[in-house]
MARDREN-601882 format. One record per atom (N, C-alpha, C, O): residue in three letters; atom name; x, y, z. Coordinates in nm, 3 decimals. Layout:
MARDREN-601882
("ALA","CA",(X,Y,Z))
...
END
This chain:
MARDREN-601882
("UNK","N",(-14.546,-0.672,-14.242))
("UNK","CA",(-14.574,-0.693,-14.382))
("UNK","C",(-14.451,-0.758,-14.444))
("UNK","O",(-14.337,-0.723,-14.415))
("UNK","N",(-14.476,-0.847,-14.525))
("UNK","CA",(-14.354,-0.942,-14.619))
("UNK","C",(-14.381,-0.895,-14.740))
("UNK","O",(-14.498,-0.887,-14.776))
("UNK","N",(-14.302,-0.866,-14.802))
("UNK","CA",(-14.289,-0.916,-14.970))
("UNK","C",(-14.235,-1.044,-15.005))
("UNK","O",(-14.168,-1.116,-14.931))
("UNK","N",(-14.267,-1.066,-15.112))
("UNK","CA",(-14.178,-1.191,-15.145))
("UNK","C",(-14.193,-1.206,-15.335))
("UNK","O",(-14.257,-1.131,-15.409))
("UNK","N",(-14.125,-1.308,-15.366))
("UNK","CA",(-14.150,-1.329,-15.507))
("UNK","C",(-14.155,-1.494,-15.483))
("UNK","O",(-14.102,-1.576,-15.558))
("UNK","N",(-14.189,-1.507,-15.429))
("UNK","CA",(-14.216,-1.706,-15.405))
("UNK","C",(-14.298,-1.781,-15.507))
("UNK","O",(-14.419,-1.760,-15.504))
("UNK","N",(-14.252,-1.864,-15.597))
("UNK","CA",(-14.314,-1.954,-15.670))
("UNK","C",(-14.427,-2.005,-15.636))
("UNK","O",(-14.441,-2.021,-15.515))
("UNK","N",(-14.546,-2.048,-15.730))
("UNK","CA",(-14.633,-2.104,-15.696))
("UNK","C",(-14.753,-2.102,-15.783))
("UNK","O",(-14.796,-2.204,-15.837))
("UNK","N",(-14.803,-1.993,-15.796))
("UNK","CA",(-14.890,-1.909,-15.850))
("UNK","C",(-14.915,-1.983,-16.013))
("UNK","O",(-14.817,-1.981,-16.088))
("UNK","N",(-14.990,-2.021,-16.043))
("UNK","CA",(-15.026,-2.067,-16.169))
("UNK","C",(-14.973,-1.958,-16.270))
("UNK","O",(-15.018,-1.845,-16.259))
("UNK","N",(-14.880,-1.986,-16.368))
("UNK","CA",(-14.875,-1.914,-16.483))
("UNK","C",(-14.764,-1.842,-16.426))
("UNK","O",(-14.687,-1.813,-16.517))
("UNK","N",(-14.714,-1.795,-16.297))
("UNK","CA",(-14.645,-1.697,-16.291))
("UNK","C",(-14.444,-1.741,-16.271))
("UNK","O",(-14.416,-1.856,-16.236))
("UNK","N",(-14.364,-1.670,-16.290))
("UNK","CA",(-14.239,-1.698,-16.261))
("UNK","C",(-14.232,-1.613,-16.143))
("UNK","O",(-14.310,-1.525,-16.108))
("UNK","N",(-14.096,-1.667,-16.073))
("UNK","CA",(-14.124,-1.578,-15.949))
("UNK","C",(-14.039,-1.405,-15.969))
("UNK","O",(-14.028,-1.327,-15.874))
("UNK","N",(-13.993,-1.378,-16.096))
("UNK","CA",(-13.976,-1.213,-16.132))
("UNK","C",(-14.111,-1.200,-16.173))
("UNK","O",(-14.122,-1.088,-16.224))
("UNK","N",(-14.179,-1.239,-16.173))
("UNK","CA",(-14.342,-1.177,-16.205))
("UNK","C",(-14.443,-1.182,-16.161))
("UNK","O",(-14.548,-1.174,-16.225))
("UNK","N",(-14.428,-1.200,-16.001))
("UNK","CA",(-14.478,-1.272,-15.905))
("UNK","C",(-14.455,-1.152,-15.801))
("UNK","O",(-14.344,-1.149,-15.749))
("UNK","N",(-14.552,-1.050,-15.762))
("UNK","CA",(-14.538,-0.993,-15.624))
("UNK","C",(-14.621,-0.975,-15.487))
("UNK","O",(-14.719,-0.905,-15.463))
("UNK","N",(-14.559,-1.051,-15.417))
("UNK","CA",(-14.680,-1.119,-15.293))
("UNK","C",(-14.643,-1.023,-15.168))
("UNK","O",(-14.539,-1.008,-15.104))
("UNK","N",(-14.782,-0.959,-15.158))
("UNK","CA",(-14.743,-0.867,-15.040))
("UNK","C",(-14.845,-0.984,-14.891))
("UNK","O",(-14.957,-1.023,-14.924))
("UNK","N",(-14.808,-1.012,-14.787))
("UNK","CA",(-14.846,-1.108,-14.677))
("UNK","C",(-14.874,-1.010,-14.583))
("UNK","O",(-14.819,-0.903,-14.558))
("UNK","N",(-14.986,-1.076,-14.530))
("UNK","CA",(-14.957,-1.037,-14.385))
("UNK","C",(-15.048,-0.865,-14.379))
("UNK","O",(-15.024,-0.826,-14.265))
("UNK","N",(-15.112,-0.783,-14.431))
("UNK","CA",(-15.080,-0.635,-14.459))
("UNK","C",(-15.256,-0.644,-14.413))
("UNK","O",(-15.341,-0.709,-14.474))
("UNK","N",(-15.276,-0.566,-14.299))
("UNK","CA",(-15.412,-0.506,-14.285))
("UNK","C",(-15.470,-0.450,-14.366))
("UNK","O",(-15.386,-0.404,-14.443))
("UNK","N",(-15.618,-0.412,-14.414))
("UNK","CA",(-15.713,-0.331,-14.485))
("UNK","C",(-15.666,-0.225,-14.545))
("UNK","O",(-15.653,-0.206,-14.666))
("UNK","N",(-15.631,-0.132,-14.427))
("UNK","CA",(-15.616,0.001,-14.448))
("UNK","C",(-15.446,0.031,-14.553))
("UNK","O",(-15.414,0.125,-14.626))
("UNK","N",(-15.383,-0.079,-14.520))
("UNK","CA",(-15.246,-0.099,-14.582))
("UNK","C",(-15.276,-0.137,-14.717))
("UNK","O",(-15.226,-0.090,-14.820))
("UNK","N",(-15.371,-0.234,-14.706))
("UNK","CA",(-15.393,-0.290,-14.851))
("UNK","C",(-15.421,-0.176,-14.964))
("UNK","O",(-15.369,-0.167,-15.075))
("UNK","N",(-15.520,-0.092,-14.902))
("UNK","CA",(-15.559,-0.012,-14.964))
("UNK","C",(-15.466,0.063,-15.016))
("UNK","O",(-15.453,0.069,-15.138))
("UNK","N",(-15.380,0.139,-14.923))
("UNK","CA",(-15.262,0.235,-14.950))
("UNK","C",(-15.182,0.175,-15.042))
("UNK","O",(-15.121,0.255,-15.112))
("UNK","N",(-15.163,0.068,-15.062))
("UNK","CA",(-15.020,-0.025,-15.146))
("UNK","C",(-15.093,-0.031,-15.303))
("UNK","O",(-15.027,-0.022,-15.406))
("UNK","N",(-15.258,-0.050,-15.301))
("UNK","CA",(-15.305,-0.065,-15.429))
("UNK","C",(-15.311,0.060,-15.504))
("UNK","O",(-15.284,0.073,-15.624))
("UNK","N",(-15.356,0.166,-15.411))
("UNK","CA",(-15.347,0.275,-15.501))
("UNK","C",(-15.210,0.337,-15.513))
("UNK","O",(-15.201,0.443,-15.575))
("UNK","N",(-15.099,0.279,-15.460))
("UNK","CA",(-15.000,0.344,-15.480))
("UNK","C",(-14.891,0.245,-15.628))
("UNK","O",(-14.799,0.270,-15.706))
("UNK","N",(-14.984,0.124,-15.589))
("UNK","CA",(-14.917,0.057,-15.710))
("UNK","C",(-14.977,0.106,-15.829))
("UNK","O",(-14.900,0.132,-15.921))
("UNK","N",(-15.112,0.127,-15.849))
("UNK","CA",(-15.192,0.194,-16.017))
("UNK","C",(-15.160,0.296,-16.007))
("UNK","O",(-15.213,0.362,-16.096))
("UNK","N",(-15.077,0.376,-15.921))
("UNK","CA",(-15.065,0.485,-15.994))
("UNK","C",(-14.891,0.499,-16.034))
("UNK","O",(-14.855,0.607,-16.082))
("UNK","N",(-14.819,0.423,-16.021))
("UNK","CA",(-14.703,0.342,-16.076))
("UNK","C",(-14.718,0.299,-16.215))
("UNK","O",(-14.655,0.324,-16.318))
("UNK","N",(-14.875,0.192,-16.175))
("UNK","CA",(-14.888,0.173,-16.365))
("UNK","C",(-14.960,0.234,-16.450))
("UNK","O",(-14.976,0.180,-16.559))
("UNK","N",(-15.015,0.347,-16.426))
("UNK","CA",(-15.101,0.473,-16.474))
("UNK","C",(-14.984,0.525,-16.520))
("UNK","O",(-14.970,0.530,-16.642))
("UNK","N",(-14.878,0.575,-16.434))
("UNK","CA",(-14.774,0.706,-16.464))
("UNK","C",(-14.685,0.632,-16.599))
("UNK","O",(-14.633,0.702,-16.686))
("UNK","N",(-14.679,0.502,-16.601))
("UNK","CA",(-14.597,0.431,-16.724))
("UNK","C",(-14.659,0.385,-16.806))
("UNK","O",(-14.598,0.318,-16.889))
("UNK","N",(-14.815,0.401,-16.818))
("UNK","CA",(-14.853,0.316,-16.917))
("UNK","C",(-14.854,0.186,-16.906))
("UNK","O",(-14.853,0.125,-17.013))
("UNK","N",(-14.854,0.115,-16.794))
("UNK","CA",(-14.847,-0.037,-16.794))
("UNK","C",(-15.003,-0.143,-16.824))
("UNK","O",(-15.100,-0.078,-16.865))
("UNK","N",(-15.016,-0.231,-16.812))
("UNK","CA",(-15.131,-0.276,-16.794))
("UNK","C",(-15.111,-0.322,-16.682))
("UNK","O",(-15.004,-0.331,-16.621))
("UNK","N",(-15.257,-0.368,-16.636))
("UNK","CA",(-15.311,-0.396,-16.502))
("UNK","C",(-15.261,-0.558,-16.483))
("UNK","O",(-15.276,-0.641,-16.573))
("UNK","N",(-15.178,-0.597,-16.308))
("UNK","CA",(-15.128,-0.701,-16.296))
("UNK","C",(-15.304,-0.827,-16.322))
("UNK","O",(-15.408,-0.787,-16.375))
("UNK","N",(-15.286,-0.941,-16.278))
("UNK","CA",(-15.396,-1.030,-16.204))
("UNK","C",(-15.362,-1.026,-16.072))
("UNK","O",(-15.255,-1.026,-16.010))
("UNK","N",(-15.489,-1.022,-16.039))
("UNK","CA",(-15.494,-1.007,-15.856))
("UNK","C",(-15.515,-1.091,-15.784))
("UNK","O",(-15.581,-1.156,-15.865))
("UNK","N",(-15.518,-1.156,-15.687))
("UNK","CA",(-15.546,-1.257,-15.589))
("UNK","C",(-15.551,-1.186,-15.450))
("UNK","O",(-15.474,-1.098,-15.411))
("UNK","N",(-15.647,-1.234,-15.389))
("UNK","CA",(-15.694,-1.149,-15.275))
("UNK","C",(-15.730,-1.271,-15.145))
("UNK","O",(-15.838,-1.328,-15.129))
("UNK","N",(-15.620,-1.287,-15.073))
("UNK","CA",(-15.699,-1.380,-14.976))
("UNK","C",(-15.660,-1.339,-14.815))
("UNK","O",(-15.556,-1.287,-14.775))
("UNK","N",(-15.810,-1.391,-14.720))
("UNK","CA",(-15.797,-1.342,-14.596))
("UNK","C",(-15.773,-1.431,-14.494))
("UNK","O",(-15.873,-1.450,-14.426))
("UNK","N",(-15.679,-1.488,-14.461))
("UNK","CA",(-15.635,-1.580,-14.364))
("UNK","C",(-15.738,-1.532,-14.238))
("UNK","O",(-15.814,-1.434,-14.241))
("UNK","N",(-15.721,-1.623,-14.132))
("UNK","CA",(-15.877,-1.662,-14.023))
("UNK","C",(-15.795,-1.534,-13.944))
("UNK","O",(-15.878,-1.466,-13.884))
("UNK","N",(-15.647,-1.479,-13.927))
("UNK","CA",(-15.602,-1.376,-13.871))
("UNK","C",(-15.678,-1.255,-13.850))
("UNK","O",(-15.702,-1.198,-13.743))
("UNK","N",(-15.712,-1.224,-13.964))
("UNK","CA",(-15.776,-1.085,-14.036))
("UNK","C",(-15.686,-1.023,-14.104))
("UNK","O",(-15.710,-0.906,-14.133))
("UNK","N",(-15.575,-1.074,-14.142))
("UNK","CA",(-15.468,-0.927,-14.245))
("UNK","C",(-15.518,-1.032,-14.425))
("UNK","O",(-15.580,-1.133,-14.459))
("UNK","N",(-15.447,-0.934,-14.479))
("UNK","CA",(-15.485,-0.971,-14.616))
("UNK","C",(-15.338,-1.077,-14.670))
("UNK","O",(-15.236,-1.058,-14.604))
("UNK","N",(-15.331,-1.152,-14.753))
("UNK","CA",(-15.214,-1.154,-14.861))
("UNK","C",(-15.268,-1.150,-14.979))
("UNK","O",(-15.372,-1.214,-14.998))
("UNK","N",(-15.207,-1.073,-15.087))
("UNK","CA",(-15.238,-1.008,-15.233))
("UNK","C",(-15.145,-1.032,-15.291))
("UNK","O",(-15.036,-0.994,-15.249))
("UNK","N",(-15.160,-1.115,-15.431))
("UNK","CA",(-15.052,-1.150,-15.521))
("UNK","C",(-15.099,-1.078,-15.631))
("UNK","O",(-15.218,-1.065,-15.659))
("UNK","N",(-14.979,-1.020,-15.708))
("UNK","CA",(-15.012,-0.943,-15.805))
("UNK","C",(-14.938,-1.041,-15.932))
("UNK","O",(-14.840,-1.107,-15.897))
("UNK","N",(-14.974,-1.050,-16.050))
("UNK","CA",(-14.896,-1.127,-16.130))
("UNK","C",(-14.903,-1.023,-16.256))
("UNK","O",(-15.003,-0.992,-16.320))
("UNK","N",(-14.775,-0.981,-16.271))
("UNK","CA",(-14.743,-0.928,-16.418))
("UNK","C",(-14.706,-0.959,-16.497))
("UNK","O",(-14.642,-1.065,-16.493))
("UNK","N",(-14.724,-0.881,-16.631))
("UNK","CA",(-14.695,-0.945,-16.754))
("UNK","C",(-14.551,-0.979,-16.809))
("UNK","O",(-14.499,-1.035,-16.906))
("UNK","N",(-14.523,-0.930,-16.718))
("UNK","CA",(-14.346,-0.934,-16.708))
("UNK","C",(-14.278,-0.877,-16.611))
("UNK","O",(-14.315,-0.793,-16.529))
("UNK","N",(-14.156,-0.940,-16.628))
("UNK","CA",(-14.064,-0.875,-16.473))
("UNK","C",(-14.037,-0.764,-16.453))
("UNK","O",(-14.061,-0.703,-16.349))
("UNK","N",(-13.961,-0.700,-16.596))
("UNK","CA",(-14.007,-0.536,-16.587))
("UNK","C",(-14.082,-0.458,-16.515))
("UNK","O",(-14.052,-0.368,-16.437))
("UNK","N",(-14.243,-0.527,-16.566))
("UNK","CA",(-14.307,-0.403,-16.483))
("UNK","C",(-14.294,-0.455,-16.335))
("UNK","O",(-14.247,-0.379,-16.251))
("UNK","N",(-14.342,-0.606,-16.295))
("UNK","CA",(-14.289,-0.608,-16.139))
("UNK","C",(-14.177,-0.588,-16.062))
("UNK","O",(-14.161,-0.628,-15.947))
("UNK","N",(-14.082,-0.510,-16.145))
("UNK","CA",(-14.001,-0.477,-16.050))
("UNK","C",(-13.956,-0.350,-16.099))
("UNK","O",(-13.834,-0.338,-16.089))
("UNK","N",(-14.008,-0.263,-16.143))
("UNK","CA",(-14.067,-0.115,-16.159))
("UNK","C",(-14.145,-0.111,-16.077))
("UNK","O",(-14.102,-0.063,-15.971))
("UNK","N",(-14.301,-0.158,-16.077))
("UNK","CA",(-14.353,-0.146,-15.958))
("UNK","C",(-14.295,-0.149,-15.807))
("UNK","O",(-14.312,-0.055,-15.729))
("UNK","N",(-14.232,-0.255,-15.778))
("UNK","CA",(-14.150,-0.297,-15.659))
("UNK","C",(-14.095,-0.180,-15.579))
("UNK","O",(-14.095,-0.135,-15.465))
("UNK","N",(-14.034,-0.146,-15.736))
("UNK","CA",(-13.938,-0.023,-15.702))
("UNK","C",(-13.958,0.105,-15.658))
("UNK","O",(-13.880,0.188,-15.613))
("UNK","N",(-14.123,0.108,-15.688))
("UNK","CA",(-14.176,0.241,-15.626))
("UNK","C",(-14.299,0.195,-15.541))
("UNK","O",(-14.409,0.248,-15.560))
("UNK","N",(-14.283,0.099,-15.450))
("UNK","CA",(-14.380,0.058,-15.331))
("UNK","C",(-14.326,0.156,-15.229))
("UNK","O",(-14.204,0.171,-15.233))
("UNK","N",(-14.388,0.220,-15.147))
("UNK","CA",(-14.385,0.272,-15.023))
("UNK","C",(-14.373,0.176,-14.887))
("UNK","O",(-14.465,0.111,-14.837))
("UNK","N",(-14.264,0.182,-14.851))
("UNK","CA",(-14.227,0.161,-14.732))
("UNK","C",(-14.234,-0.016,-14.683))
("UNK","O",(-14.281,-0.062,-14.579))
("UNK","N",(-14.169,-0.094,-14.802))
("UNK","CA",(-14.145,-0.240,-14.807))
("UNK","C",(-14.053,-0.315,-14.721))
("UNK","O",(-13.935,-0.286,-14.740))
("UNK","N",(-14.068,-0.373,-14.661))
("UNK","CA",(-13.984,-0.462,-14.599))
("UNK","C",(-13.901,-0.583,-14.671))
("UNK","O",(-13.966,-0.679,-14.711))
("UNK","N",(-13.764,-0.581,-14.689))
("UNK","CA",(-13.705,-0.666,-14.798))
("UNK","C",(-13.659,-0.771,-14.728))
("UNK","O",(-13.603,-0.864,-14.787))
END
C-alpha cells in the first residue's frame, strides 16, 4: 500500500489530496471506516471520493478535502501507513 499526496486531481492541492494505491478490498474497507470515524470524532465534513480498479484487482482511492487540516488530521490517525 502507498500513500501519497501527488498532484493531479481536479480542484485539489496536493495538502488536500490523499491517495491511498495499490490497497485490496478488504483494506479498503478497513481504511474507510477508520477514516469516518476520524471525521465523525471531529466534526469534519465528508472528503470527495474517487474509487478506481486497475486490471490488477487492488483499489486506488483519492480522498479530496476541504482543506489540509483535515487531510492531515486524518493522515494522522490512518492505521498502519506506509510513508
Amino acid at each position: 500500500m502507498y500513500l501519497s499526496h501527488a498532484a493531479g486531481a481536479r480542484g485539489a492541492s496536493p495538502s488536500t489530496l490523499l491517495e491511498l494505491t495499490e490497497i485490496s478490498e478488504p483494506e479498503a474497507e478497513r481504511l474507510l471506516a477508520a477514516i469516518w470515524c476520524v471525521l465523525e470524532a471531529h466534526a469534519l465534513g465528508s472528503p470527495m471520493m474517487h474509487v478506481r480498479s486497475p486490471a490488477h484487482g487492488l483499489l486506488d482511492l483519492r480522498l479530496i478535502f476541504r482543506n489540509a487540516e483535515d487531510c492531515a488530521l486524518v493522515e494522522a490517525n490512518l492505521p498502519m501507513i506506509e510513508h
